[in-house]
N, C-alpha and C positions, 0 to 999 in steps of 0.2 A: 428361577433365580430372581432375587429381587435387587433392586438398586434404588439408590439416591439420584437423580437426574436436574440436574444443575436447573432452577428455574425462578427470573430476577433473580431477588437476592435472596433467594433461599433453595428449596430442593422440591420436587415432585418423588412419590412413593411409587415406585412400578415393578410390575412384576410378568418378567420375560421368559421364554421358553427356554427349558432347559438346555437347547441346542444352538442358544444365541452365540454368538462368537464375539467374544468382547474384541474390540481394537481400537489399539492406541494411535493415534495419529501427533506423534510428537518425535523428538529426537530420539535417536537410539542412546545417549548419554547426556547428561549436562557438563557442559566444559567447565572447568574450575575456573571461576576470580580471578584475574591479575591480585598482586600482594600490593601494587602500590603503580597506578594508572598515572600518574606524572612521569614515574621512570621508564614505563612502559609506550607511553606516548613521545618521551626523548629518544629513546629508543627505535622507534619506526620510522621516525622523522630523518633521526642522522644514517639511519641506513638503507634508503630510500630502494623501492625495487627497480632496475630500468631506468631510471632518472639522477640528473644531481639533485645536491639536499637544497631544500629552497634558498637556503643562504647563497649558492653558486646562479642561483637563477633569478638574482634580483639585483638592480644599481641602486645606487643616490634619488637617480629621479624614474625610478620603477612607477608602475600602479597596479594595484595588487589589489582583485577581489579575493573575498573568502565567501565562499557559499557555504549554508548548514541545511542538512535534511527539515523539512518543517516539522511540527510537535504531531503529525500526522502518522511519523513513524515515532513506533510507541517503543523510545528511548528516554527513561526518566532520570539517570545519573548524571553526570559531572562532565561529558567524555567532551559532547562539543566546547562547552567554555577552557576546558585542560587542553584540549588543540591547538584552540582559538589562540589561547595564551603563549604556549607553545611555538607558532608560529609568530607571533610577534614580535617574539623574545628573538628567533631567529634573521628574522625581516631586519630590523633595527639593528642586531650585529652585524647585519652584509651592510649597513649605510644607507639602507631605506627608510624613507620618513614614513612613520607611524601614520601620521595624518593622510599619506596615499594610500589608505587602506580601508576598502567598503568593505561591509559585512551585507551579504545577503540571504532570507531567507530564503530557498528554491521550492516554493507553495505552488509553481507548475498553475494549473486550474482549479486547486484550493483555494481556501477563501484566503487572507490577509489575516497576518496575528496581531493584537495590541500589544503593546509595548508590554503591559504586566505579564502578558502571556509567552511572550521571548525570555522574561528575565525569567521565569520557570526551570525554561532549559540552559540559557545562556549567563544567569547569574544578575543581579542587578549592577553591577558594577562595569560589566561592557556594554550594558545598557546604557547607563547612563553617561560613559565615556564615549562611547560611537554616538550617538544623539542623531542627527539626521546624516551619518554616514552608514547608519543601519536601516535596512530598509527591505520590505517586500518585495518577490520577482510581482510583477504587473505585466501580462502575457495580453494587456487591452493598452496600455501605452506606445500606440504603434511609433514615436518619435525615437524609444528607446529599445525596440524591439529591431530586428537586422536579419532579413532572410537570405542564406549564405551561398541559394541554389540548392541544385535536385541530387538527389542519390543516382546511381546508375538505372535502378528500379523508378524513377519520378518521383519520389518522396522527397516534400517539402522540408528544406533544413531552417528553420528560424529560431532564433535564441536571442536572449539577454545582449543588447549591445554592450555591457561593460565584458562579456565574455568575449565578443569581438575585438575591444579594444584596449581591455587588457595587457599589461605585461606576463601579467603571472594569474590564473585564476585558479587557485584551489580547492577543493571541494570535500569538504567532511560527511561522509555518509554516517549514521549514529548504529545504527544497524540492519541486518541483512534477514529477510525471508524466503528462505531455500534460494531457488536460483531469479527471483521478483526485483530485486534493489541489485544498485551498486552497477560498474560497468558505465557505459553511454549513457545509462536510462537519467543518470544524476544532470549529465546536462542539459540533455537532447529529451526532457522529459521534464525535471526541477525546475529548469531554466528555460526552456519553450513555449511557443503558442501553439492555439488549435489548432492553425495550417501542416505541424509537424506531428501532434499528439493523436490527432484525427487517424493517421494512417495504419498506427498500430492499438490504439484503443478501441475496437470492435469488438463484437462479440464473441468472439473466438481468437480475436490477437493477444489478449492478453492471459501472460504463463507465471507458472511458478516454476515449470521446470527448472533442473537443472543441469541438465542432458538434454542438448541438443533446440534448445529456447528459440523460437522461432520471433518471439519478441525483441532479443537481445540480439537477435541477426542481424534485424531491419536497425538496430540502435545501433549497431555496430557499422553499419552502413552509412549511415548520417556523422556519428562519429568520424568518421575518415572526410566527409566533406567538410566537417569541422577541423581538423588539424591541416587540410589542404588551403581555407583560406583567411586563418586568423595571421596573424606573424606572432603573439604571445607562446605561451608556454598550458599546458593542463595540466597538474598536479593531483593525485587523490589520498584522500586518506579515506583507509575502508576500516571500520568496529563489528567486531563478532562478538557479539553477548553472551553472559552466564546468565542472568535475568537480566528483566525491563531496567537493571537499577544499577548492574555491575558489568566491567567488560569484560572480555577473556579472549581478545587476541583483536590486533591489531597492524593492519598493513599501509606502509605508506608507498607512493611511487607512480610511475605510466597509469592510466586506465586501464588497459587491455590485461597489465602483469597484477595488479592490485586484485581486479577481477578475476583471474586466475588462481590467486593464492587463496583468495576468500570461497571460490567454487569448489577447490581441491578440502576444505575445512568442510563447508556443504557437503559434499559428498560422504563424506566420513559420516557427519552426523545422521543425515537422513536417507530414509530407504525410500526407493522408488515408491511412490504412493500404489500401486499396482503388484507391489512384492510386499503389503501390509497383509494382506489374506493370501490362503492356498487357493480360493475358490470366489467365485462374483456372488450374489445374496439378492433374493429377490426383492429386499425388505431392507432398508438403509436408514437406521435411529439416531439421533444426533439431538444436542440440547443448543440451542442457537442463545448465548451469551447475549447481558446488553452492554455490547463492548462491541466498537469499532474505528478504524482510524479515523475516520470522518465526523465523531463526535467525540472526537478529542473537546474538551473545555463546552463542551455541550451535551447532548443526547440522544438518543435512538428515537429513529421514526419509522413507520410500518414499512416503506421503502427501501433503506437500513437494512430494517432485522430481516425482512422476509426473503426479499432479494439480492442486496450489494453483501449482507454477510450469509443471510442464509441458505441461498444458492451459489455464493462468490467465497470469501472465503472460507466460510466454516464448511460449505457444500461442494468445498474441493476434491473430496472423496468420492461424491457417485459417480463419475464415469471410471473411475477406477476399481472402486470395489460392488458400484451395481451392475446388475444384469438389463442389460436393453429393456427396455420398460418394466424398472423396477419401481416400486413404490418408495415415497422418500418421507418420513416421517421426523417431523423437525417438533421439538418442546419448548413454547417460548410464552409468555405472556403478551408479547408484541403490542405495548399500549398504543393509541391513536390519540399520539401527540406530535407535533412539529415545531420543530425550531425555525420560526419563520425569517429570523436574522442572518443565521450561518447559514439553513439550509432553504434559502429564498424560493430558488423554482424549484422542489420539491415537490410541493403541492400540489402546485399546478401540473405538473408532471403524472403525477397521481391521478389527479384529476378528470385532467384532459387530452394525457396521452394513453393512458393504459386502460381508460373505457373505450378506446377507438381499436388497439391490438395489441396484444401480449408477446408477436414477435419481435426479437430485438433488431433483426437486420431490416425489419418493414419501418421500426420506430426508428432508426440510423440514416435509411433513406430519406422518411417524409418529414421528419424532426430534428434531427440534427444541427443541420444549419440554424434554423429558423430558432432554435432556442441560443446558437451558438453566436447569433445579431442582435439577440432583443436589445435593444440597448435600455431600455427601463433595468433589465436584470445585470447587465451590464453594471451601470452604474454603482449598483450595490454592491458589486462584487471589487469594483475600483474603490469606491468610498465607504462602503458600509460594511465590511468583514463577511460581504455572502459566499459559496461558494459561486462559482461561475456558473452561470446558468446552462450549460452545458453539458456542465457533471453530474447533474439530475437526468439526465438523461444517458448518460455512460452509467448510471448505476443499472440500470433496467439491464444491462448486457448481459450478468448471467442469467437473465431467463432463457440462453442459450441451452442451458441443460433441461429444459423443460421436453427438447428434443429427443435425450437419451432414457429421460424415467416419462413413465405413466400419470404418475399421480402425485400431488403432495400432499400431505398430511398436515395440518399444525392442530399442534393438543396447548388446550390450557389457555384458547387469547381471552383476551377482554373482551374484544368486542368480533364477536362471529362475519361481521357483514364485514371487517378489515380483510380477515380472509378471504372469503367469498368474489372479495375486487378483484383478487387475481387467479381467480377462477379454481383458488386451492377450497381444502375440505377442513372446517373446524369441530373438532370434538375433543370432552370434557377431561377424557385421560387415555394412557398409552395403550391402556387393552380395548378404550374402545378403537384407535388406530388399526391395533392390531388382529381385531373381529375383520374390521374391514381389506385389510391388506389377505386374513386369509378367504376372503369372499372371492378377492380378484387373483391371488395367486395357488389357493388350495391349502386344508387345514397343515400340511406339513411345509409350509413357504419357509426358504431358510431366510436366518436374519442376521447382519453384524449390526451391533453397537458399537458406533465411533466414539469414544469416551473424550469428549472436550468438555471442561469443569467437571468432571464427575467429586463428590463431596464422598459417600461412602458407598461401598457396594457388600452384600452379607450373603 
């Protein structure tokens, strides 16, 4: 069989064994559009799940955050500023002044957005009307930062002090990946430091499940230290998308019932990533995209592609559909470029942590902190739109699956010695991959093809 294999912006020609087993790694259906996303947005608001409507939960002399997902979740329509609006319209009928009302982005250990880059998602006109009442979380501003105590497990709660001090703080999620977003994570994640992010961003803490989330446990734990010693209120609003650009279902209310509704929607859509195949595949094909959320308004860098999407999210497939040291065969051109503004310790990270070891829990022990203090990296990430120097190092975590496959493959880089850094194997196309995969698993090695971007297949 032959196919088109998604690569930059165009396609690689390859040609797979008759007994390849295509799979789709995407929804079982696409939800339909809402007809009209103001009505639809009045609608979830005034009939709140678990909670009154915010209009009951605000006075005269209220103070009211609003938090919005950052441009990191890749939500490109209308839905935050229609909320925004939405709620304000609401705020201002209970007799609360407008002017008690922050807008925040919850960028967590993301970098910081410039104001043209908020009016993208949020419109220029609550730009320019909030002016310095909108404003970036900063998870390094310890005056404004507020640690609430431990979980019963010893997990540090720290957030946002206007979430502490707050009347009313509610929270717009833009949209949802399987069971990844939405729930605690928005605040006890959006809104926190490393003291709380650290416990469950590991190399194996973090899930997409949606059944049984071992991530959304420990958030849901902190959660509860959070409504134990704020005296405000938490309000959510969760978006389920049609695409990046339309919505198709929308919850307002409690965290825990919001999260609920939006999981019971998850569930429907997608199959267990392990009920995608009848059978595991010695052999795991995949086209790694230059698309990811972290190069939202910038670009992909061999860390990115090869690691944080290409073992992370696009290589969320092989422990489910590979066999214990299967070979992983990724298609990308992977150029050897860096964004040294957004993505500041990156390099360094490259550099001079992954020539020293390729395990993530050895790079977590001996690096972690130590990138998590620089304050040189610091700095930039408060004043200069870097990512946190931190998260250069959280990208390395899924080289956790490097445990469950043998080998990787990348067909097609630029530059072979990009490869080589991380001890994967470069060649020039899919069958010469696939010479080699049947050297190490035998000329009859079964294979699935995970079909993300595929353009045509004949």
């Amino acid at each position: 069989m032959q196919v088109d294999i998604a690569y930059g912006p165009g396609t690689m020609r390859a040609e797979l064994p008759e007994r390849t087993m295509p799979l789709a790694n995407a929804p079982r259906r696409t939800p339909k559009p809402v007809a009209d996303l103001g009505v639809c947005v009045a609608e979830a608001l005034a009939n709140p799940i678990d909670m009154p409507p915010v209009g009951e939960l605000v006075g005269p002399s209220s103070r009211v955050t609003i938090a919005f997902d950052d441009p990191t979740v890749l939500s490109f329509g209308p839905v935050r500023q229609t909320v925004i609006a939405e709620l304000l319209r609401q705020i201002e009928a209970a007799g609360a002044r407008r002017g008690n009302v922050t807008l925040v982005c919850a960028n967590a250990l993301h970098r910081k957005f410039r104001n043209e880059e908020l009016a993208r998602i949020l419109g220029p006109e609550l730009v320019r009307e909030f002016g310095e009442r909108l404003i970036c979380h900063d998870a390094e501003d310890r005056e404004n930062m507020v640690h609430l105590g431990k979980t019963s497990n010893g997990h540090d709660v720290e957030v946002n002090r206007l979430v502490a001090e707050s009347d009313l703080t509610v929270y717009i999620n833009a949209a949802h990946n399987r069971g990844f977003m939405g729930g605690w994570k928005s605040i006890c994640v959006g809104l926190a430091g490393y003291q709380s992010i650290r416990h469950h961003h590991t190399p194996t803490g973090m899930t997409m499940s949606i059944e049984k989330n071992r991530m959304h446990k420990m958030l849901d734990e902190m959660g509860r230290v959070v409504e134990s010693k704020i005296a405000g209120r938490i309000f959510k609003v969760d978006t389920i998308l049609s695409n990046p650009f339309e919505v198709a279902r929308i919850f307002a209310g409690s965290v825990d019932a919001t999260r609920a509704k939006t999981m019971e929607v998850m569930r429907d859509l997608y199959p267990a990533r392990r009920e995608l195949a009848p059978e595991k595949y010695d052999v795991i094909l995949y086209s790694v995209p230059a698309v990811s959320p972290y190069a939202v308004f910038s670009y992909m860098n061999p860390l990115l592609t090869l690691v944080s999407s290409g073992l992370g999210y696009v290589g969320g497939t092989v422990q489910a559909l590979g066999k214990p040291g299967c070979t992983v065969v990724m298609v990308t051109p992977c150029p050897d470029v860096w964004d040294t503004v957004h993505h500041a310790s990156y390099p360094d990270v490259w550099k001079n942590v992954l020539t020293e070891t390729r395990d993530p829990w050895d790079i977590m022990e001996r690096f972690a902190e130590r990138y998590a203090t620089d304050e040189g990296y610091i700095e930039k990430y408060r004043n200069e739109f870097a990512f946190h120097p931190v998260h250069g190092i959280m990208a390395t975590y899924p080289l956790a699956r490097l445990k469950h496959c043998g080998r990787v493959i990348v067909v097609g880089p630029e530059s072979p010695e990009v490869v080589r850094h991380l001890g994967f194997e470069p060649v020039a196309t899919v069958e010469e991959a696939l010479g080699l995969a049947a050297d190490l698993h035998g000329a009859y090695y079964s294979i699935g093809y995970v079909e993300h971007g595929v353009v045509a297949k004949n």
